[in-house]
C-alpha positions as CSV (number, residue, x, y, z in Angstrom):
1,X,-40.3,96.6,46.6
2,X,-40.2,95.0,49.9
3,X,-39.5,91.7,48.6
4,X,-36.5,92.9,46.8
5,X,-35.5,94.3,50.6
6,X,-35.9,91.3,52.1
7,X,-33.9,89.3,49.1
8,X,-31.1,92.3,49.8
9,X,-31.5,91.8,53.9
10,X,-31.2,87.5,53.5
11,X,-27.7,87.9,51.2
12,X,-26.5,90.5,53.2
13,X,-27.3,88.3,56.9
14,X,-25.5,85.4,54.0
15,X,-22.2,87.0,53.7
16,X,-21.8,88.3,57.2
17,X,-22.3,84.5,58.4
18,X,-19.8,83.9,55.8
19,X,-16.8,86.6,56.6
20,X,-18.2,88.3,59.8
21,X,-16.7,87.9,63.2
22,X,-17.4,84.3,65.1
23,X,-18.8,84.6,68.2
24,X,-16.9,83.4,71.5
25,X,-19.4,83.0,74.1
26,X,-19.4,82.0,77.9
27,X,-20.1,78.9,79.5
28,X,-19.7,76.5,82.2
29,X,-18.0,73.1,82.8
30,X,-20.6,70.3,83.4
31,X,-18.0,67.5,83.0
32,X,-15.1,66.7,81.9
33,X,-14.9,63.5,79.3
34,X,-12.3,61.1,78.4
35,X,-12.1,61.7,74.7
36,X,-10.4,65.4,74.8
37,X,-13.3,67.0,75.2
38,X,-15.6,68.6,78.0
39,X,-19.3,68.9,78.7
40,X,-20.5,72.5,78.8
41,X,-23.9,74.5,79.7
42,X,-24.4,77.9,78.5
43,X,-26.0,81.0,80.8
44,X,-29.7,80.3,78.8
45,X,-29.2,76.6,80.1
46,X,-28.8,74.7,77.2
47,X,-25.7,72.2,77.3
48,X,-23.3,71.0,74.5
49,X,-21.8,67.3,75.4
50,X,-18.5,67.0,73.5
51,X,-16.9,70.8,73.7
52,X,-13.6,70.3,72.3
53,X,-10.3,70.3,74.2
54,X,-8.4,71.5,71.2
55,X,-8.7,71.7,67.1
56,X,-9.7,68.2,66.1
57,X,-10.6,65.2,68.8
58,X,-8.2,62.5,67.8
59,X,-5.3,60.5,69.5
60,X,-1.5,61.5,69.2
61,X,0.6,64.5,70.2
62,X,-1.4,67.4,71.9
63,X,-1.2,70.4,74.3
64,X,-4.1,70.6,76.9
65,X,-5.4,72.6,79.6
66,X,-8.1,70.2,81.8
67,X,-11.0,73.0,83.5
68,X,-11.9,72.5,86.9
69,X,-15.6,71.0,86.7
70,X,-18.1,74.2,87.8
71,X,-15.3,76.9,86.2
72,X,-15.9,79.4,83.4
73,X,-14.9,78.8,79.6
74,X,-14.7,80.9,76.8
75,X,-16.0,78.5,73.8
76,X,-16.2,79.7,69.8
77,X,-18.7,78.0,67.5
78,X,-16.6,76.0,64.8
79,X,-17.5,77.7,61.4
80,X,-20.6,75.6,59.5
81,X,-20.9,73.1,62.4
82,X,-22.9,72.7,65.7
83,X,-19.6,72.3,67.2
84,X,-17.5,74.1,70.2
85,X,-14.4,74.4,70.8
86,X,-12.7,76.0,74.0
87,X,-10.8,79.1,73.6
88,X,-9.6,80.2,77.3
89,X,-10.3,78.2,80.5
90,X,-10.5,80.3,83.7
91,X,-9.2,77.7,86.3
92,X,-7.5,74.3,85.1
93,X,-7.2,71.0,87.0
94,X,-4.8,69.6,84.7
95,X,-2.3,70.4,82.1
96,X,-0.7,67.3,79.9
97,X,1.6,67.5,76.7
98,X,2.2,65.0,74.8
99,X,4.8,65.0,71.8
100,X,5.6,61.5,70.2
101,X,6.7,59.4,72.9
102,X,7.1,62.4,75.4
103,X,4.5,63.5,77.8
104,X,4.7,66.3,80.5
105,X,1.8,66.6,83.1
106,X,1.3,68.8,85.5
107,X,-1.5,68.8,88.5
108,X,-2.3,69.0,92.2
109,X,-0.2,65.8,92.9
110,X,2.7,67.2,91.2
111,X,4.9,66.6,88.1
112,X,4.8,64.1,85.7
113,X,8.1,63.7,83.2
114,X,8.1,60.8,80.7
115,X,9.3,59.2,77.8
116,X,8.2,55.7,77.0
117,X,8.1,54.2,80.4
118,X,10.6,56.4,81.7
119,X,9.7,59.1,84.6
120,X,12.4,61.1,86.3
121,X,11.2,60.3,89.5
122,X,12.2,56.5,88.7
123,X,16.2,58.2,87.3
124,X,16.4,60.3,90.3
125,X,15.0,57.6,92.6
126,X,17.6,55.1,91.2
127,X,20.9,57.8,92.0
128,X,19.6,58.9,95.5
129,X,18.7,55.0,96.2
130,X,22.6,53.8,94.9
131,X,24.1,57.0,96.6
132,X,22.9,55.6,100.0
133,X,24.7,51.9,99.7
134,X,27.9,53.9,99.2
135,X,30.3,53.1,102.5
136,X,33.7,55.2,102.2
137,X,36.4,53.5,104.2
138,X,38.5,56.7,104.3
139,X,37.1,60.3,104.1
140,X,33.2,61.0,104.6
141,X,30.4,58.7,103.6
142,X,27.4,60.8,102.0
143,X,25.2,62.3,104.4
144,X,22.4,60.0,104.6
145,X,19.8,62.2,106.2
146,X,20.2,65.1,103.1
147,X,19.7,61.9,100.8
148,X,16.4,60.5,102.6
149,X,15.1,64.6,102.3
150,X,15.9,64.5,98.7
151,X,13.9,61.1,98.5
152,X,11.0,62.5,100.2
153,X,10.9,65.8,98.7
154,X,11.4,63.5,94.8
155,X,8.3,62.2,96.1
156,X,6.8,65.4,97.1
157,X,7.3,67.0,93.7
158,X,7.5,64.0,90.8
159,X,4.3,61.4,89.9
């Protein structure tokens, strides 16, 4: 009789693997690696090299939050697999989109807006630049020290 409760306990521990809730643990950032993904260590100390970034670790468009190296993570176990993916990040370094030929970034330096080698800082560069040659012979000529601010705050704000 026991061995029949042991055959019930094993299918039972079977189909709660199969449709029972995944776990999401905690862990820490170790590093963060070039190929979408990040280097983690869990709170028992062991580590897990290539955490991924988001769903599948390929080039092409994407959404992703970079976590600061030493923050917290909230990783799930990928179903069947010995692989992690991150679910929440508690402090990012870096956030980058990229949609075709489109990419948004966003970090400590400042903003980043592109498509194909086009960055608004280089549009809004080139108007304040062309504004300043302008020499009016009757009325007012622009005011040159607002467009040397706007030049320096572009700077400021735009990679």
């Amino acid at each position: 009789m026991s061995k029949e409760i042991e055959e019930m306990a094993e299918r039972a521990r079977r189909i709660a693997r199969r449709v029972g809730p995944k776990v999401i643990v905690p862990a820490t950032v170790i590093a963060i690696n070039n190929d979408d993904t990040i280097e983690i260590e869990f709170s028992d100390g062991s580590t897990v090299d290539d955490c991924r970034l988001k769903a599948v670790v390929k080039a092409g468009n994407k959404v992703l939050l970079i976590p600061a190296v030493d923050s917290n993570v909230l990783v799930g176990k990928i179903e069947n697999s010995d692989e992690y993916i991150v679910i929440s990040v508690d402090e990012i370094t870096e956030m980058v989109v990229l949609v075709d030929d489109v990419r948004f970034k966003v970090d400590a330096s400042g903003f980043l807006f592109q498509k194909d080698n086009d960055t608004l800082k280089q549009i809004l560069t080139l108007i304040v630049q062309s504004v300043l040659g302008i020499v009016v012979l009757q009325g007012r000529n622009p005011d040159y020290i607002k467009l040397q601010q706007s030049l320096v705050k572009i700077n400021n704000l735009l990679l």
